[in-house]
C-alpha positions in Angstrom: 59.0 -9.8 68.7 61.5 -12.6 68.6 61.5 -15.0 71.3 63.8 -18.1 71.5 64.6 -21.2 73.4 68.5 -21.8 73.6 69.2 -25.5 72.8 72.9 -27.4 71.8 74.2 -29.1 69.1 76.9 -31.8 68.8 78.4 -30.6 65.6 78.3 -27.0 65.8 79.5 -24.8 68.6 75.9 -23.2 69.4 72.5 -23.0 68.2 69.6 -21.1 69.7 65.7 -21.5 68.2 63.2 -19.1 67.5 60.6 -17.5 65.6 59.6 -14.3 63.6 56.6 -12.4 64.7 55.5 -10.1 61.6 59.3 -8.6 61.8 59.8 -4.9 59.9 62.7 -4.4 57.1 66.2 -4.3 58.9 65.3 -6.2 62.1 68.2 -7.5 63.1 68.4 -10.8 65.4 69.6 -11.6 69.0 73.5 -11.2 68.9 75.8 -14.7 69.3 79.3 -15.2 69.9 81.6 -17.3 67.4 84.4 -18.4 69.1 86.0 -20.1 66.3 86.0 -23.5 68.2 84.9 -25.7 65.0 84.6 -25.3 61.2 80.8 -25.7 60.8 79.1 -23.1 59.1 77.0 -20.3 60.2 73.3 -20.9 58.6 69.8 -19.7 59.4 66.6 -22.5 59.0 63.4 -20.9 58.5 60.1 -23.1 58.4 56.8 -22.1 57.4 57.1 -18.7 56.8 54.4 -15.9 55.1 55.0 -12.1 53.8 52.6 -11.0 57.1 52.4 -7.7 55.3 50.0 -9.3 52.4 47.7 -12.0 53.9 50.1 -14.3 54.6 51.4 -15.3 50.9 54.1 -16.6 49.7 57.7 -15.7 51.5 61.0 -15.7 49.4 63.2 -13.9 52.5 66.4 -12.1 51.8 68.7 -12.5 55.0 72.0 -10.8 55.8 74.9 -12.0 58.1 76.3 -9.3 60.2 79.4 -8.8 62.6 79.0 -6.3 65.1 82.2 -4.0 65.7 82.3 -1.5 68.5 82.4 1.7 67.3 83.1 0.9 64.0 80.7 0.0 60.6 79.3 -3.7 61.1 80.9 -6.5 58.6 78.3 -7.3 56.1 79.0 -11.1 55.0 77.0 -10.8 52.0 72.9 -11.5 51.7 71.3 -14.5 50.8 68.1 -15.3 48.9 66.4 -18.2 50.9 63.7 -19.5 48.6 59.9 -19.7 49.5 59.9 -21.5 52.9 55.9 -20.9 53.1 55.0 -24.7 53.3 58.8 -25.5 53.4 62.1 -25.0 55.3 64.7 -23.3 53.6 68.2 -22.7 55.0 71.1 -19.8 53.9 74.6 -21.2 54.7 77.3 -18.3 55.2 80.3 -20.9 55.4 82.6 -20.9 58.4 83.6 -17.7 60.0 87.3 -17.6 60.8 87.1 -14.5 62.9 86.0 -14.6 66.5 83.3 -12.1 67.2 79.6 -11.3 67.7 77.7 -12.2 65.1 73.9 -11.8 64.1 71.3 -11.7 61.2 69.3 -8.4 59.5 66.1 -9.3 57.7 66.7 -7.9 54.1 62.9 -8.4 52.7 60.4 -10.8 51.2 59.9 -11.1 47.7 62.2 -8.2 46.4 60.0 -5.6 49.1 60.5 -4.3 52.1 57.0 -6.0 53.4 57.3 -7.6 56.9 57.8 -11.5 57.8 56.8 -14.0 59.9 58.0 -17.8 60.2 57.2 -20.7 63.0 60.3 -22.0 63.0 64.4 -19.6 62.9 67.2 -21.7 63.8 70.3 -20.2 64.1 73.9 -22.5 64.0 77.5 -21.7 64.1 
């Protein structure tokens, strides 16, 4: 499951923390509102993370940015390969979204498979 602890940052307009629990393929992230208040960039930091599917080895996730429209098809913003963040933090950068809406994160894979994750450490700016 994904639990979090909301904290604030000066330079961005919202962060929240969490961490990822031996997540499945497609498991998507808490929802967050961009406002468009500020031009920082909407990134995801994972630290520490394993492929929980095969004993905990190396993790190269694949992470998409999403914005949710009601009763319509959800923007994709394009995936991002984050490197292997098993001894290391890695973080995707999707650039600054200009249009106000809910935003949030699907879980794309670990090393080109649809094995599950887990990481100590998801941070979540925009």
């Amino acid at each position: 499951m994904l639990g979090f602890g909301l904290t604030t940052a000066a330079s961005a307009e919202d962060v929240f923390t969490s961490n990822f629990s031996n997540i499945p393929y497609n498991f998507e992230t808490r929802r967050w509102t961009d406002n468009n208040k500020d031009s920082v960039s909407t990134a995801i930091t994972l630290s520490y993370c394993i492929n929980s599917s095969s004993g905990g080895t190396t993790a190269d996730p694949r992470l998409e940015l999403r914005r949710n429209r009601t009763a319509l098809p959800d923007v994709s913003h394009g995936e991002k390969q984050l490197g292997n963040c098993r001894n290391a933090t890695k973080t995707g950068s999707w650039g600054r979204m200009t249009t106000k809406g809910e935003y949030f994160f699907r879980y794309r894979g670990v090393n080109n498979t649809t094995q599950r994750l887990s990481a100590s450490t998801v941070k979540v700016a925009w």
